[in-house]
C-alpha positions in Angstrom: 35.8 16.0 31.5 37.2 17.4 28.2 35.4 16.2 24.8 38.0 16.8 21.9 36.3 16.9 18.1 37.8 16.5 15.0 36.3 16.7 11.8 36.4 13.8 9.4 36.4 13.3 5.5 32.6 13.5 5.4 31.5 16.8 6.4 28.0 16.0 7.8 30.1 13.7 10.7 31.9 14.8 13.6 34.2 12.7 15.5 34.1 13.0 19.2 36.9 11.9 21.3 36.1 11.6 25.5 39.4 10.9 26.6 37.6 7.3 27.6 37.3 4.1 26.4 33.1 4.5 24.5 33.1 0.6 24.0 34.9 -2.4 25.4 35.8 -4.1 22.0 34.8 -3.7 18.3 32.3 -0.9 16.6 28.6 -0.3 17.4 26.4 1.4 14.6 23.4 3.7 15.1 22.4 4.3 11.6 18.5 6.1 13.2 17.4 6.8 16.5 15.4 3.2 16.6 18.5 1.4 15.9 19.4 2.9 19.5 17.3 1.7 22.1 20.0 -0.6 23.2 22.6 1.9 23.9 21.9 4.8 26.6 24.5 7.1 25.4 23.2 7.0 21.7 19.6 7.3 22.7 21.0 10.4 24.4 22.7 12.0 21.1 19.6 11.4 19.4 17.5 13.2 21.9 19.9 16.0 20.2 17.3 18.0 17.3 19.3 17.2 13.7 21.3 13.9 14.6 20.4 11.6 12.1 23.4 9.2 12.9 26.0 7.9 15.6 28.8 5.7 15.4 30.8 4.0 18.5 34.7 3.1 18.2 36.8 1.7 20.7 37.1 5.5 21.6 35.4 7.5 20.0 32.1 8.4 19.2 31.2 10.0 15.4 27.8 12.0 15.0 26.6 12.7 11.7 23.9 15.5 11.6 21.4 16.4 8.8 22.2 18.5 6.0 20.3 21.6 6.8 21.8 21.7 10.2 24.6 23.7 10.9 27.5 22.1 13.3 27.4 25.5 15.4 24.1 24.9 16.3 24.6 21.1 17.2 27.7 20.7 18.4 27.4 21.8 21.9 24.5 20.1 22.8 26.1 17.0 21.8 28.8 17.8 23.8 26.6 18.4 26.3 24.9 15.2 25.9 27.8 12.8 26.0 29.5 14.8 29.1 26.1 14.2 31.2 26.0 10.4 30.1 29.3 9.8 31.0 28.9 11.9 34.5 25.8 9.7 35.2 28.0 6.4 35.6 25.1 4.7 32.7 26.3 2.1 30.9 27.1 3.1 27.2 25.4 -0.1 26.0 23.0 -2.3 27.5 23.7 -5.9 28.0 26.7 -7.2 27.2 28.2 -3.5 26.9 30.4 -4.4 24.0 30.2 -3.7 20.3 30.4 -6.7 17.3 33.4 -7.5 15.3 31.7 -6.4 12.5 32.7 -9.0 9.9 29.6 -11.0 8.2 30.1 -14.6 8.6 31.2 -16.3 5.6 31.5 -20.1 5.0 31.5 -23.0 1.7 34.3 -22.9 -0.6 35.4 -19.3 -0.6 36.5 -19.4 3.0 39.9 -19.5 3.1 39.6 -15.9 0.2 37.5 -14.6 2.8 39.5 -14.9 5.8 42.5 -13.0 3.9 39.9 -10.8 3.1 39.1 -10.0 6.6 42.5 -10.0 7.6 43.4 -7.2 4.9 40.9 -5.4 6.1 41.5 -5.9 9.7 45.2 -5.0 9.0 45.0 -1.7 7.2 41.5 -1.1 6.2 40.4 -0.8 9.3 42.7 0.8 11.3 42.9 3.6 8.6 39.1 5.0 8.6 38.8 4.2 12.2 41.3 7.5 12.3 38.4 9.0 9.9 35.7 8.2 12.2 34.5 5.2 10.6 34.7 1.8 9.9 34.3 -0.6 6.8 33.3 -4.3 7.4 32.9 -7.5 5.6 29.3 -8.3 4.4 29.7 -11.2 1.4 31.9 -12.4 -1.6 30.4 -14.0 -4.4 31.9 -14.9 -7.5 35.1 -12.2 -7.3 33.4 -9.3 -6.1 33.9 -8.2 -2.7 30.7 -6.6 -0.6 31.7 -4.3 2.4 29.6 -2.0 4.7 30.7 1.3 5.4 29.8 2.6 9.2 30.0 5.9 10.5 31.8 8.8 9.2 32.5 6.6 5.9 28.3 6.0 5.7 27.7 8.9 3.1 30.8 10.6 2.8 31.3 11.8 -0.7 35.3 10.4 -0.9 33.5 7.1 -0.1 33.7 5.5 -3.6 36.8 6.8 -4.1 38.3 5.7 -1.0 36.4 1.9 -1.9 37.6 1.9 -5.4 40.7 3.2 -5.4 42.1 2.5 -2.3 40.8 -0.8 -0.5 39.9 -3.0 -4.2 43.5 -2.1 -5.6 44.7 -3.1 -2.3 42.5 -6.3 -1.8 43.1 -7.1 -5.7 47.0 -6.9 -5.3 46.8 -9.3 -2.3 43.9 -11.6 -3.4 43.9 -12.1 -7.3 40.6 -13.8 -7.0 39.5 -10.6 -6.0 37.9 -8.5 -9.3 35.8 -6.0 -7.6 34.5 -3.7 -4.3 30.8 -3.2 -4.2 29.3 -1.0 -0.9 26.1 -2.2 0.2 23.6 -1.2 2.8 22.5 -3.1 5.6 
């Protein structure tokens, strides 16, 4: 099995690619080692000293370490670790095995904004910082502002608000004149 890694805007995360599908469909976030008692493979990366976060993708798998640890020192035992899990025929997630859509559901008045929200983001959001590592989702929209939840390699990295401001409210305001503003929260 060959692991490839590429490195990503935010340089405490690394993006592992197995050559595999990691999940079945949508994104799966381990934001601390509790959050992943449902997932094998991301209780396994956390069993890694200095992984303080792990992110699933279709098909790929980002890691974000802490600060005072340097990637040399991490890196191949969480190659190490996702080569065993994946040799040991364990399911990547219990249950179900699948990830969520990621989307907040959203209802009232402001349903039809919110579904060309989601769409946009879908569309070319999405697809973008999944190449990054990451993913951004819908959390709320309340009176023009727009509230999205950065995952994985976009959790933290410093181009974050630049990347939120910038890049997806010009692009949701251009579509979506309702729309006035892009707020990150976290969940």
């Amino acid at each position: 099995m060959f692991i490839q890694t590429e490195s990503t805007p935010n340089p405490a995360t690394l993006k592992f690619l197995p050559g595999m599908n990691v999940l079945e469909v949508g994104t799966a976030d381990f934001p601390n080692s509790d959050a992943a008692q449902k997932s094998p493979l991301a209780t396994r990366i956390f069993a890694v000293d200095g992984v303080t976060g792990v992110f699933f993708g279709i098909d790929f798998i980002t890691v974000t370490k802490a600060e005072a640890i340097d990637w040399d020192h991490v890196k191949p035992a969480i190659l190490g670790a996702i080569m065993e899990h994946f040799q040991s025929g364990a399911p990547v997630m219990e249950g179900e095995g699948r990830g969520n859509g990621g989307h907040a559901e959203h209802d009232g008045e402001d349903a039809e904004i919110v579904g060309q929200i989601k769409e946009l983001l879908d569309t070319r959001v999405r697809p973008a910082v999944a190449q990054d590592g990451g993913d951004i989702t819908f959390h709320g929209f309340d009176r023009g502002i727009v509230y999205l939840h950065m995952q994985g390699a976009c959790a933290g990295c410093p181009s974050s608000t630049l990347t939120l401001k910038m890049g997806i409210e010009n692009l949701l305001r251009h579509y979506i004149p309702e729309v006035v503003e892009v707020r990150p929260v976290a969940v």
